[in-house]
C-alpha positions as CSV (number, residue, x, y, z in Angstrom):
1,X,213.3,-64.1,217.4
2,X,213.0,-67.8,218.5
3,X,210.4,-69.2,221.5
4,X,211.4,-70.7,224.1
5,X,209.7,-73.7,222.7
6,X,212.2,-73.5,219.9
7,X,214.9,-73.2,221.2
8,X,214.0,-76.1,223.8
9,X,213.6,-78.4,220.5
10,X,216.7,-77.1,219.4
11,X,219.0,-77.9,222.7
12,X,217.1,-81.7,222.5
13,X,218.0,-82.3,218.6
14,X,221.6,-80.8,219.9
15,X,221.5,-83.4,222.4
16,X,220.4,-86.2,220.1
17,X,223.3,-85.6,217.5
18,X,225.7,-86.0,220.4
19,X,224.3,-89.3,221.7
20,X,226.4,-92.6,220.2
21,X,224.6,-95.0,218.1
22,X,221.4,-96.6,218.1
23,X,218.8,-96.9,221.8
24,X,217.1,-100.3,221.5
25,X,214.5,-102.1,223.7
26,X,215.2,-106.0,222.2
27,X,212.8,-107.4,224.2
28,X,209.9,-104.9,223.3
29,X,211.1,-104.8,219.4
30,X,211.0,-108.7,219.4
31,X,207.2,-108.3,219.9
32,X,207.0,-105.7,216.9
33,X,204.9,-107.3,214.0
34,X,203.0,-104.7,212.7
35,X,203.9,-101.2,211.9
36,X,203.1,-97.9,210.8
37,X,205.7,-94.9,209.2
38,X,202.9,-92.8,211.6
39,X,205.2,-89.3,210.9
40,X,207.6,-88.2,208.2
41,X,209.6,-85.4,206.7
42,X,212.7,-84.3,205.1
43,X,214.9,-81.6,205.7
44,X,216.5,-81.2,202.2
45,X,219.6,-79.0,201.4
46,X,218.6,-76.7,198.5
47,X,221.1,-75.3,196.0
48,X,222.5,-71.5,196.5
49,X,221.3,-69.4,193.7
50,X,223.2,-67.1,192.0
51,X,223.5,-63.9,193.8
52,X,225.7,-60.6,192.4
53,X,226.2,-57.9,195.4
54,X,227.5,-54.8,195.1
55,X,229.0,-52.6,197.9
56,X,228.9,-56.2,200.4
57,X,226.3,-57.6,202.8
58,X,223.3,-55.7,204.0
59,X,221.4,-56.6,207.2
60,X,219.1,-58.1,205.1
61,X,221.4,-60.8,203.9
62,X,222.1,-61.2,207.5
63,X,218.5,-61.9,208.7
64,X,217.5,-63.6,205.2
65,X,220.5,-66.2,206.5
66,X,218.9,-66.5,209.6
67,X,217.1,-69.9,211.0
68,X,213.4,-69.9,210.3
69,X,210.3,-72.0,211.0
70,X,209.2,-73.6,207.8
71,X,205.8,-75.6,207.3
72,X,206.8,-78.9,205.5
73,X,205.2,-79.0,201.8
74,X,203.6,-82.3,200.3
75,X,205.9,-83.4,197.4
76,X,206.0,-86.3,195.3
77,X,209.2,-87.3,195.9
78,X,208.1,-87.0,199.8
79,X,205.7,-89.9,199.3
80,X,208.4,-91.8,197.3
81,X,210.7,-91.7,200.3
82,X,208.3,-93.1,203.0
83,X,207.6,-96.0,200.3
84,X,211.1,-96.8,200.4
85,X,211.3,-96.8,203.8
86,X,208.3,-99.2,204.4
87,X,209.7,-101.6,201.8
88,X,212.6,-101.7,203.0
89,X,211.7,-102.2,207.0
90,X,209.0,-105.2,205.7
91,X,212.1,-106.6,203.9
92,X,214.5,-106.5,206.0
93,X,212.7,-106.4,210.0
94,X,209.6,-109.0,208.4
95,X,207.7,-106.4,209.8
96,X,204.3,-105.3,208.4
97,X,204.1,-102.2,207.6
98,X,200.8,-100.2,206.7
99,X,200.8,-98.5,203.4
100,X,200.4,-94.6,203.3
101,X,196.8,-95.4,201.7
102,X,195.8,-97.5,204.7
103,X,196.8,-94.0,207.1
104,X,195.2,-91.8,204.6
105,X,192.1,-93.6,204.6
106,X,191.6,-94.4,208.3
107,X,189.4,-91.8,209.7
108,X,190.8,-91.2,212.6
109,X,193.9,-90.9,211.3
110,X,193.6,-88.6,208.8
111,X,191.4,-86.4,211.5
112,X,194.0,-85.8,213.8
113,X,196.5,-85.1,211.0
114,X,194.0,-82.4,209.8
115,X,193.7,-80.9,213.3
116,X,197.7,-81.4,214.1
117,X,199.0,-79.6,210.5
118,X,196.1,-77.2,210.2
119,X,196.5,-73.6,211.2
120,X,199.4,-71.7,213.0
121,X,202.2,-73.5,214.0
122,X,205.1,-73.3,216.2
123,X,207.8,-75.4,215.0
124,X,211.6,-75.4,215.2
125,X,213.7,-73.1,213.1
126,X,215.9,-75.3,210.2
127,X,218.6,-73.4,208.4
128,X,217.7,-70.8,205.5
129,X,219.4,-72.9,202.9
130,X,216.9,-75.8,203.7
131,X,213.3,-76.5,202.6
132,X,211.0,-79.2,204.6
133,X,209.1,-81.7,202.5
134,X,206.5,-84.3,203.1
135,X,204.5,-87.0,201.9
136,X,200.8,-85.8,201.1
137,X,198.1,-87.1,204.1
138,X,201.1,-87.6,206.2
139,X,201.8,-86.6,209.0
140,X,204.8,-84.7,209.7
141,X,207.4,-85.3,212.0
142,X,206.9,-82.1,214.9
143,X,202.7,-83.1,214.2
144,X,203.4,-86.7,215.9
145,X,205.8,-85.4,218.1
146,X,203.6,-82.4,219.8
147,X,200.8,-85.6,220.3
148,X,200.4,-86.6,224.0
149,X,200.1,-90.0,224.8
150,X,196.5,-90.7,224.8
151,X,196.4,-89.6,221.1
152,X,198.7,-91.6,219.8
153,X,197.7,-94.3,221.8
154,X,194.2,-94.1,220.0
155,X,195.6,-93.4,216.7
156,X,197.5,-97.0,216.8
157,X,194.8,-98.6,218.2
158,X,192.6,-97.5,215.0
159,X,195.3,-98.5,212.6
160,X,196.1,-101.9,214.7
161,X,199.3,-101.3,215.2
162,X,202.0,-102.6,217.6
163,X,204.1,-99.6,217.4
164,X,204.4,-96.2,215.4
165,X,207.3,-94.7,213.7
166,X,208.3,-91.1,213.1
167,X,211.4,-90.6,210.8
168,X,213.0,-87.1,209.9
169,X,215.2,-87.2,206.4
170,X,218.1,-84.9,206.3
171,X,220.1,-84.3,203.0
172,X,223.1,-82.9,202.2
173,X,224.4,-81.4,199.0
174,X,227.7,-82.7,198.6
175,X,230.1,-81.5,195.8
176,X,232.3,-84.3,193.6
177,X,235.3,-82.6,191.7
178,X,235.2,-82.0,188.7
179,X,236.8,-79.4,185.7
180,X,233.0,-77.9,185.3
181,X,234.3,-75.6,188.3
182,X,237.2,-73.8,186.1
183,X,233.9,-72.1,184.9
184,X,231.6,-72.0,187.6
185,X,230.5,-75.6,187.7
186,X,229.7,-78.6,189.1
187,X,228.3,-81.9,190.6
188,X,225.9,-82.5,193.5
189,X,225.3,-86.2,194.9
190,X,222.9,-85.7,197.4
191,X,223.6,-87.7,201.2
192,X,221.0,-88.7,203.3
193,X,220.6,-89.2,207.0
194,X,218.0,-90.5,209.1
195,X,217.1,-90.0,212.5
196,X,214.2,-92.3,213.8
197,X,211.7,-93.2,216.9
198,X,209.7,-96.0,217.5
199,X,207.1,-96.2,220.1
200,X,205.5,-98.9,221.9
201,X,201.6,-99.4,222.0
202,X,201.0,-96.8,224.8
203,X,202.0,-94.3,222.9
204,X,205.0,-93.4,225.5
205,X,207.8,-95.7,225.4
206,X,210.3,-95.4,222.3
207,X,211.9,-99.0,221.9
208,X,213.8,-97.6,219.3
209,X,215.8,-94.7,218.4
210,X,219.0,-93.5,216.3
211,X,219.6,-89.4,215.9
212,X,221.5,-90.4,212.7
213,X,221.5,-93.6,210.8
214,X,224.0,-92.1,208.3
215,X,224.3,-92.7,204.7
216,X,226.9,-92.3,201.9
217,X,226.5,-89.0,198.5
218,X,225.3,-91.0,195.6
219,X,227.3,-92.0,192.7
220,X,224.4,-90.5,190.6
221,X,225.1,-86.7,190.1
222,X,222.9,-83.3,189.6
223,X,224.9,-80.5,187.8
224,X,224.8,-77.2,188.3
225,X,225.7,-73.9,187.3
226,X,227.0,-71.5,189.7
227,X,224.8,-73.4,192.1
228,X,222.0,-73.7,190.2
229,X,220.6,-77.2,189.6
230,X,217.2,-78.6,188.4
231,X,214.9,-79.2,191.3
232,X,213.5,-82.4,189.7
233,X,216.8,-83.8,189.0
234,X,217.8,-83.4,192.6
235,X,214.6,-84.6,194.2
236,X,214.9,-88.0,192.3
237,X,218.4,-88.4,193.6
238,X,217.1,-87.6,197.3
239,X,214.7,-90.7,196.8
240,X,218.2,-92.6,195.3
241,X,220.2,-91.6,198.4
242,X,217.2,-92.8,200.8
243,X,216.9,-96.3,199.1
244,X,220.9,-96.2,199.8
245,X,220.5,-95.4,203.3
246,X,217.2,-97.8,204.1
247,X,220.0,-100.5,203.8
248,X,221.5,-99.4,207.1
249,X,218.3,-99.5,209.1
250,X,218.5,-103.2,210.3
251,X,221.8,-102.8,211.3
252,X,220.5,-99.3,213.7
253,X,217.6,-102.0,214.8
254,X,219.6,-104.5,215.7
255,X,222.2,-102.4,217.8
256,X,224.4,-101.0,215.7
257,X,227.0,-102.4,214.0
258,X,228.9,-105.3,215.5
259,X,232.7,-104.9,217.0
């Protein structure tokens, strides 16, 4: 059974996917020069295994399908994600943005990551057919997020940063036709979203904000087998569908796109 705390978080990310386009602050962002990518994670579609059942569902399949808390894992592909993302945003915003050495080093950094991911944890419920990956020393998303003020406050001010931002990955498996499904078959291109919020110096104020800065499947294919695809392959084409969607970042920064 979900907490209330859980299901609070999930009636605010309902909330969020509702709300229209990017929330901007111009004149705060215009005094942006140095940045941090402070909290990450992605919330990555896995493929469906093959499963045989005889005599149909149990209550077991039922509550196996169920929502469930999951404590994001430290990948590789994780950490090639965020590097995107911070090459991209210096590119494209002129921005500096600290490297994930820089936050891993930092003392106090990488002590209030170790007392924010450490332990039990209550965090939202994703769906059963997703996993949660991060980027190792990083914090997660729900670890910046749970921070009051003051801490985040100090935790720029130790990294010298104008403002801090937190960015949750979500992928989709998405399915291309193709005559591999006569027999079972097929393609995955992986799509991925973000959703995104930059704070101000005090730790309070977010100047910026998109629930979904949307991106496009990739052209590049996985295939599979009954549902069955090589992790690796998948994971690489995650970081390929992030570098495709980093593209659309300015356009979220600067408002949305024009009419």
């Amino acid at each position: 059974m979900m907490s209330v705390k859980q299901v609070s978080a999930l009636a605010v990310l309902a909330l969020g996917a509702c709300s229209t386009g990017p929330k901007v602050k111009p004149e705060a962002l215009a005094k942006v020069k140095t940045v941090g990518i402070v909290g990450f994670e992605i919330v990555q579609q896995q493929p469906k295994d093959l499963e045989i059942s005889i005599g149909g569902s149990s209550s077991s399949d039922a509550i196996d399908s169920m929502p469930m808390s999951k404590i994001p894992v430290a990948t590789k592909h994780g950490s090639e994600v965020v590097e995107v993302l911070r090459k991209q945003l210096q590119q494209d915003l002129g921005w500096k943005v600290a490297t994930q050495d820089a936050l891993r080093k930092d003392a106090t950094y990488k002590a209030i990551t170790k007392e924010q991911t450490s332990g039990w944890r209550s965090l939202p419920p994703v769906g059963a057919q997703y996993e949660v990956f991060a980027s190792e020393g990083i914090m997660d998303y729900w670890a910046w997020e749970k921070l009051g003020a003051d801490k985040r406050q100090e935790l720029m001010k130790a990294l010298g940063l104008d403002a801090a931002l937190v960015i949750r990955a979500r992928t989709e498996l998405k399915e291309s036709f193709t005559l591999k499904k006569l027999y079972g078959g097929g393609n995955y291109h992986p799509k991925v979203d973000f959703e995104l919020k930059l704070y101000a110096a005090d730790g309070k104020d977010v100047i910026w904000s998109d629930y979904r800065v949307a991106g496009v499947p990739t052209s590049e294919k996985a295939g599979h087998f009954a549902g069955i695809s090589k992790r690796e392959a998948l994971d690489k084409l995650v970081v390929v569908g992030a570098e495709q969607t980093a593209h659309n970042l300015k356009v979220s920064h600067d408002g949305g796109p024009k009419k």
